[in-house]
Structures are given as structure tokens and as C-alpha cells.
N, C-alpha and C positions, 0 to 999 in steps of 0.2 A: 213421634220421631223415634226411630231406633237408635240406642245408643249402644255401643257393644265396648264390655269390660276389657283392662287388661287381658291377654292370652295367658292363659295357663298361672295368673297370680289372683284366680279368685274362686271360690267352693259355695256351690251353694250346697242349701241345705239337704242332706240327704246323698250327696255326691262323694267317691272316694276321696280322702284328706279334710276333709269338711270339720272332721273330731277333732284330730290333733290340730287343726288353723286356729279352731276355737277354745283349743283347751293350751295352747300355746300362748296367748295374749294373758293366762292367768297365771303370776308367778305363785301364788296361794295353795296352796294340796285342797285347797276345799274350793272347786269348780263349781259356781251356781248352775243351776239349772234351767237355764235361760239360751235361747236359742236362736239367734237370728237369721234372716233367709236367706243372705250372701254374705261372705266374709271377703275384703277386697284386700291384697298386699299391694301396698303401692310401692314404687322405686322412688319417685321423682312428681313432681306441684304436677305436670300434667297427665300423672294416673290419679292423682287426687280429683281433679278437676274432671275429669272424665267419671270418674265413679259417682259426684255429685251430679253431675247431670244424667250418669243413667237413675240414681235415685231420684233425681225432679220425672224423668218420663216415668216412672213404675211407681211414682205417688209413695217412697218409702220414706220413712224416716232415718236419720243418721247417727251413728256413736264415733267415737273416734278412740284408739286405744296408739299410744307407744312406747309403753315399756310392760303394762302390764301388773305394776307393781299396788294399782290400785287395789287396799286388802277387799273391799266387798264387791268386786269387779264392775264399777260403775258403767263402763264401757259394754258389757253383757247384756242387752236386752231380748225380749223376746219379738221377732220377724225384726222388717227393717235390714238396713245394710252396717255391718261393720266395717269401719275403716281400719283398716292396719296401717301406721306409718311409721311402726318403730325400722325400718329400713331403710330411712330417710335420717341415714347417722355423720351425715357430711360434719366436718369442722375444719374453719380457716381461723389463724391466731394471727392478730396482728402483733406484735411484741412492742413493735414501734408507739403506735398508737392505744395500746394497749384495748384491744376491742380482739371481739372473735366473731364468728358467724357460725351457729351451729345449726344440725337439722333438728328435729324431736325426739327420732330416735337415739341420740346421743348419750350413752351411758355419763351421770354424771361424774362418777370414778375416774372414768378414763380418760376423759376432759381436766379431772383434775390432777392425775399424773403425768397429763401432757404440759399443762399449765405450771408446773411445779418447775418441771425442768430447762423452765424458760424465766424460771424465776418470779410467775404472777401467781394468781390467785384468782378462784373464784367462790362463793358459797355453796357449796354443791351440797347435794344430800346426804343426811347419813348412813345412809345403808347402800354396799356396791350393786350394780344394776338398775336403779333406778336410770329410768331413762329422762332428759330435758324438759320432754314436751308437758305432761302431765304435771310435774313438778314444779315447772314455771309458772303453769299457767293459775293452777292453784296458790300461789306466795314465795312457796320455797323455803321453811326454814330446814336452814343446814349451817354448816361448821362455819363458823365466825359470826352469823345472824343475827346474835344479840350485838356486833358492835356494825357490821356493815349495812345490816337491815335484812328483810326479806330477800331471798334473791330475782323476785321480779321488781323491786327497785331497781336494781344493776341491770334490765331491758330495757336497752334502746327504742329498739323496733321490732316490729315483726312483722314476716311476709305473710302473708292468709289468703288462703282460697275460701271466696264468699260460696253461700248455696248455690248462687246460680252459675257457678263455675268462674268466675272473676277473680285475677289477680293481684290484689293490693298488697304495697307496699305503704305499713300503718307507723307513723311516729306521731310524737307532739303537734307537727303540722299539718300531717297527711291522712284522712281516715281517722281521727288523734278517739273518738269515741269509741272505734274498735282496739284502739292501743291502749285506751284509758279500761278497758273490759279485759285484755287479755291479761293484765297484771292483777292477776287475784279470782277471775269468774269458776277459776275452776272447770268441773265436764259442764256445767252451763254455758262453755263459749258458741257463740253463733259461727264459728268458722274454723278452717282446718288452717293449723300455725305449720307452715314448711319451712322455717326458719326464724330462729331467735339471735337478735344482735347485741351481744351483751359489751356493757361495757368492765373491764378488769380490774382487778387492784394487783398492789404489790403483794409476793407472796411476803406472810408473817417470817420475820428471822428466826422465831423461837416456837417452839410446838411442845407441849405439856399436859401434864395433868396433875389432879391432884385425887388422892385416892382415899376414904375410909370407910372402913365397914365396920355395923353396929351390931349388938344385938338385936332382935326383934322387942325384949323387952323394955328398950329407953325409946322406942317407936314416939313415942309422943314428944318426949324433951328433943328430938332428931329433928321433928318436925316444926316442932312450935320455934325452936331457935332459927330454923330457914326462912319460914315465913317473917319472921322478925326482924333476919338481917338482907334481905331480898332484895331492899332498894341500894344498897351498899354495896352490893355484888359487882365490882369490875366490870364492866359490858364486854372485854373481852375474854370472863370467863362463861361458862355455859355450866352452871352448876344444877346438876340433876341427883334425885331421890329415887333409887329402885329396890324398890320390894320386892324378892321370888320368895320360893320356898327355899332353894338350895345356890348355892353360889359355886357350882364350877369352876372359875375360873380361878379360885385359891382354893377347890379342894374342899369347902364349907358344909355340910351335907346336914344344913340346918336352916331355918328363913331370917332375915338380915335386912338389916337396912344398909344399902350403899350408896353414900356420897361420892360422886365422882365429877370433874370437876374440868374438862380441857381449858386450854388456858391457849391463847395466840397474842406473840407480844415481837415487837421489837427487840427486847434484851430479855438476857436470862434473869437480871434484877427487877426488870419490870414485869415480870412473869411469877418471881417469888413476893413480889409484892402485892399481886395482883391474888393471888391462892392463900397468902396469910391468912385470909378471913374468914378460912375454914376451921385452922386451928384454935376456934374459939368458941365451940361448939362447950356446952356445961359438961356433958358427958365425955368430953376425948379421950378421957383416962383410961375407958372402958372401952375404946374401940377394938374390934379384935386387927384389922390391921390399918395401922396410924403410916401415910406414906404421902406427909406435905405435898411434895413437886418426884415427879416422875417424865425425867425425858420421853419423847414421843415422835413419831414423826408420824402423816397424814396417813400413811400407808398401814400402820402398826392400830391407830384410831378405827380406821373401818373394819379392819381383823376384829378388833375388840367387839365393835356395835356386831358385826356378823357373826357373831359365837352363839350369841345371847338371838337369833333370831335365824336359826338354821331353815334350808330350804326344804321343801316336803313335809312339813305341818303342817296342819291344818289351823287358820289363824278366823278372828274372830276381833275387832277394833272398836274402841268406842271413847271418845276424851271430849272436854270442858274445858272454854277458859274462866277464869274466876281471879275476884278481888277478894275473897272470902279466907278471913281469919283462920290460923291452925283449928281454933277452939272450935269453929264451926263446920271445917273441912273433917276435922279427924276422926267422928263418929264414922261417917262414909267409908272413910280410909280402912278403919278397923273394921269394918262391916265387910268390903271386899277383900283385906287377908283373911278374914276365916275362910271366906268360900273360895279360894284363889286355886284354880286348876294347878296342876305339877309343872316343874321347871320346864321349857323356860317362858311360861305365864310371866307375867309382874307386871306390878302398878309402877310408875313411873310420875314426878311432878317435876318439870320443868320451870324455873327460874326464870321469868321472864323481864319485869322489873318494868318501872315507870319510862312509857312510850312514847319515846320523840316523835317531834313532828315527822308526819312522813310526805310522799309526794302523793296529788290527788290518784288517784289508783282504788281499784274494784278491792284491792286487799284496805281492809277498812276494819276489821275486828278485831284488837288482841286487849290482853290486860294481864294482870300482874303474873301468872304463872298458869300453864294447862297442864291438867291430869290426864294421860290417857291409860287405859287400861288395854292389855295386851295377852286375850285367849288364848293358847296355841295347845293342840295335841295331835297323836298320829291314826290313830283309828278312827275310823267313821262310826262304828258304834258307839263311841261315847259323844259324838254329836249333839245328841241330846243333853245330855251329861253338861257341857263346859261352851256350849255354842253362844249363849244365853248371857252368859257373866259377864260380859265387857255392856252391854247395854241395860239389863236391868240392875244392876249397881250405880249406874250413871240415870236412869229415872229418877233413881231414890234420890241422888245429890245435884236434881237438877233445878232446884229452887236455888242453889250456890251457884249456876253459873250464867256467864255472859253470853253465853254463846260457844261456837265448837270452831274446831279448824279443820280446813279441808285433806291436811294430810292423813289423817290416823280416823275419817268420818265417817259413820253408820247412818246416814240418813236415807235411807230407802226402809230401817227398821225403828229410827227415830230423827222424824224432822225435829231440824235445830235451825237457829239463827248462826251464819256465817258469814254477815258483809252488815253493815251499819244500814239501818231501813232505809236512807237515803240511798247509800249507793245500790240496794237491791229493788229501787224502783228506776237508779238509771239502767240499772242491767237489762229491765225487762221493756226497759224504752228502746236501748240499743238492740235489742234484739228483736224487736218488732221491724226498728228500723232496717236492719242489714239481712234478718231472715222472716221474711213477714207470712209465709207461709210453716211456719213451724218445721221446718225441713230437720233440724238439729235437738234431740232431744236435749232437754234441761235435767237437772239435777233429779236426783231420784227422791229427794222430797224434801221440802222446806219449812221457814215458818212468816 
């Protein structure tokens, strides 16, 4: 059966626009080398639907890309068809009922400065441009996370076109094993999500931070004190450890340890209350800038996270979750500042603290805090050079961890564990079930 593609929204290989369709889907400066045979933009579920069924006649395989923001471009294979549906960026808000419908392509910034001034809330990412689809499907953590949960907790439903070009509409009741896979499966999902129905919160009344920067040399007492007070940590702070070489953003032109700390609270007293606990650090004395609470608003926060993570780098991902003591984390730690590429490289350890129950869902992995390591430079000739250090630093310290998470993942360079062995034999149940010819490619490598 002939099946003929959108008009004029799709390039094969070799055809004018073909480069930039595919070198578009990559927010990263560093474009793999990977090439598939058609790149399909779709508008709307029935160019999705239509693109899988010309991929069933032409016996191809599928990726699915929309926003692009994936660092080792999971969605990049070689032949096969790429999906594009970061143009599928619809959003309906209900304020009343506090629910939204959005598409995949949906920047989650923009959703959350629409949401703001309606007075909700949603967890969105942290860094601007990420788009819905990817984000959700893999967990989500973003701004409030430690207190609201992952943000595919907060999905209701979601609408998916199966392989063989089918409709569903998946909730707890309906299809409930593809709604139970799309919250957490990551590029593993067996279908294309045209829409995510999330349920909202109220926006927080108070937005905050708490700021200090160390020397490099109490590195260890920085450390060993966080790991110690970890479980203590307010869940509505997100207190985070970055190492670079140089701190820009006060001017620093030396490597540092910075604690930084957002905070989202109902009061401004519950917000200094909630940051207190940073001031208790052995070393405070010696910070070079000590700055408890520092007002904030959401908009000012992602300025912040996008300074430290400029467009046109060339970037390079690799992080660990772990239950693993400073005493046994911190050889690693110091092992990857010495070899630490130039600003803005940095390790990063994220606060994550003792994990409430959550609902049954494909996001099934975390534990007490994840490391990730974050490559970045501007020349292709030092490729060699710095391309390397976000993964073989995380070999070395991988006897310390749980497992990885799918946001910041390098598993096409090193398979990890990223879903509890239970739920990664329901995934490949469900995915037998809903794609039993393998039409959707899976995860670029597991364990």
C-alpha cells in the first residue's frame, strides 16, 4: 500500500533542506553523526498518524524528537524515519479546574509564564526551551520537584498515536499500561504523545533563593556537611552543589564551590525558614559570598540556570543516582575537578532526599541525591580533548551508584539502569504489547 507523506513537511535524505530539518531537532553545537532516511514535520495526530503508516509500508523504524533538547540526541539515528512534532505546541488552561492540555512541542517556559499569570503552577524544566513531550515522558524533574514530585506525576492522560496509526486516548482507565509507560519510559515509549493533560497546582506566593559560594579548598567540609544534612532539607528547597572553574556570574575568575538553593513557599517566613539550614554549614565564615534569602521570581531563575549553560557549545552529559556517603563520593568528585574542562563545565550534586511514595508509574528510580557532570566547549578540535569527561569519570564512580536518570543520560556511551528491573520488564511487555513489531526504536542502551 502506498502511503504518501505530508507535502512539503518532510526531507529525505539527500534532498534540499534535509541538513538543516536534521541538524534543527539538535539544540546541542555538537550534531551526531547519524542520519536517517526521512525527517517528517508534523502539524497535527493526523501527520503523525500518517507518517507511521508510511513507516509500517517501507518496513522503517521510528524516533520521535520535540524539542531537541536531548544532550546526546537520542532521537538521531541512522536510516529509519524521524518524527518531528515539536510543532505540535497547542496549550488549553483551564484555571477553573486547574488542568491544561498541551501538545509536546510546548516550550516548558512558556507554559510556565502563561501559568503564572493565571496565578498556577506547573514543574516545568529547568532550562528555557525545553519542550513538554520529551521532558514528560522521561519524569520531569523541574522547579518545585522535590516538593510536588516528578512532573509526570502531575499527567493525567495522554493522547498517543500507536504504530499502526491508532488513536488513543490513555488514562488510569483507558489503555491505563500505555499511561502507566508514558510517565517515566523515556525515548523507549512505544508511541507518539500528541497531547499531555496535566493536572496544576497553585502558583507558590513566594519564589527565592539562597546563595553561597566557597572556596575550592573546604570542598570536602562543603560536601560532607550536605550530604549530612540532606534529609533535613525542606522539600520545598532544591539545594544544589556546582563546581566550575570560574564563577561569572559574581566576577569570580577562580573554581568554587556554590551552594545555591531556590526555595517556593507560601510565606516569606516560610521560605526563611525553610533556607536557614544552609546557614549552618562548618565553613560559613569563609564563604566568599554569604547571601541567606535572595528574592527571585521564576523568570529571573531561568535567566540564572541559562547563563551557566549558553547555546552553541558543544555539550557532552553523564550523571548517577547514589545513597553513597561524602567519604565515599568525594575521591570521584576530586578526581573530576582536576580534569574539569573550562567554564561553563561543572559538576553539579543535586539534593534529592528520602523518596515518598509515589504513584505506580515507569519513573520508578531515584535515591538520595544525582551527580551529573556537565562537558561543554566551543571548538570541534578539542572534541577529543573534553568529549570524554562527563562519562569516563562516572565509569570510575559507578560502583557508587543506583542507577542514572534520563534527563542529563549517556547511555548509547554507557548503559545504566534507569527504571526499577520490575518496571523495565513491564516496559518491554508493554511494548510488545502495543508495538509488537518493533516499529519504535528503544533506548540507545540499557542494563
Amino acid at each position: 500500500m502506498m502511503v504518501a507523506l505530508p507535502a512539503g513537511q518532510h526531507f529525505l535524505r539527500g534532498e534540499d533542506g534535509y541538513e538543516a530539518a536534521r541538524r534543527a531537532t539538535v539544540w546541542n553545537g555538537r550534531v551526531p553523526p547519524r542520519y536517517p532516511d526521512v525527517i517528517v514535520q508534523a502539524r497535527d495526530s493526523e501527520d503523525v498518524a500518517t507518517a507511521l503508516r508510511y513507516a509500517g509500508a517501507d518496513g522503517l523504524r521510528v524516533t520521535v524528537c520535540s524539542g531537541g533538547r536531548s544532550w546526546h540526541a537520542n532521537h538521531l539515528r541512522d536510516s529509519g524515519l524521524l518524527l518531528d512534532v515539536g510543532r505540535l505546541d497547542h496549550c488549553a488552561i483551564d484555571a477553573d479546574r486547574m488542568t491544561a492540555v498541551v501538545g509536546p512541542g510546548k516550550e516548558g517556559s512558556a507554559l510556565a509564564a502563561e501559568l503564572d499569570s493565571e496565578g498556577l503552577f506547573f514543574p516545568t524544566g529547568h532550562c528555557t526551551g525545553v519542550a513538554l513531550g520529551g521532558y514528560l515522558l522521561q519524569g520531569g524533574y523541574g522547579w518545585n520537584s522535590r516538593r510536588l514530585g516528578p512532573a509526570c506525576e502531575s499527567v493525567l492522560a495522554v493522547d498517543v498515536v500507536t504504530a499502526d496509526g491508532r488513536h488513543l486516548h490513555c488514562d488510569a482507565e483507558h489503555h491505563p499500561d500505555l499511561y502507566w509507560a508514558a510517565r517515566g519510559s523515556g525515548p523507549g515509549f512505544c508511541g507518539v504523545v500528541t497531547a499531555f493533560h496535566l493536572a496544576l497546582h497553585p502558583r507558590p506566593a513566594v519564589c527565592a533563593a539562597g546563595l553561597y559560594v566557597y572556596p575550592i579548598e573546604v570542598l570536602d567540609e562543603v560536601f560532607t556537611w550536605a550530604r549530612r544534612i540532606g534529609a533535613k532539607v525542606d522539600r520545598r528547597v532544591e539545594m544544589q552543589l556546582v563546581v566550575s572553574r570560574t564563577v561569572p556570574d559574581i566576577g569570580l575568575d577562580q573554581p568554587a564551590v556554590v551552594v545555591v538553593a531556590p526555595v517556593f513557599a507560601d510565606t516569606e517566613d516560610e521560605a526563611f525558614k525553610a533556607l536557614a539550614l544552609l546557614d549552618t554549614c562548618p565553613v560559613v565564615t569563609q564563604a566568599l559570598v554569604r547571601a541567606p534569602y535572595v528574592p527571585k521570581t521564576l523568570a529571573t531563575l531561568y535567566e540564572e540556570v541559562m547563563s551557566n549553560c549558553p547555546a552553541g557549545y558543544r555539550y557532552a552529559t553523564d550523571n548517577m543516582w547514589s545513597s553513597a556517603s561524602a567519604a565515599d563520593l568525594l575521591p570521584g568528585i576530586r578526581r573530576a575537578i582536576d580534569t574539569m574542562p573550562p567554564y561553563p563545565a561543572q559538576l553539579q550534586l543535586v539534593n534529592w532526599g528520602a523518596v515518598p511514595s509515589r504513584p505506580d508509574m515507569a519513573f520508578s528510580l531515584e535515591d538520595d541525591v544525582f551527580l551529573t557532570l556537565y562537558s561543554s566547549w566551543q571548538d570541534p578540535a578539542d572534541d577529543d580533548k573534553y568529549a570524554d569527561w562527563a562519562r569516563s569519570n562516572m565509569v570510575a564512580m559507578e560502583p557508587l551508584a543506583s542507577g542514572t536518570q534520563l534527563a542529563d543520560e549517556n547511555l548509547g556511551q554507557r548503559p545504566a539502569r534507569f527504571a526499577a528491573d520490575t518496571a523495565m520488564a513491564r516496559l518491554d511487555s508493554v511494548r510488545a504489547a502495543y508495538d509488537p513489531h518493533g516499529r519504535f526504536q528503544a533506548w540507545m542502551g540499557r542494563l
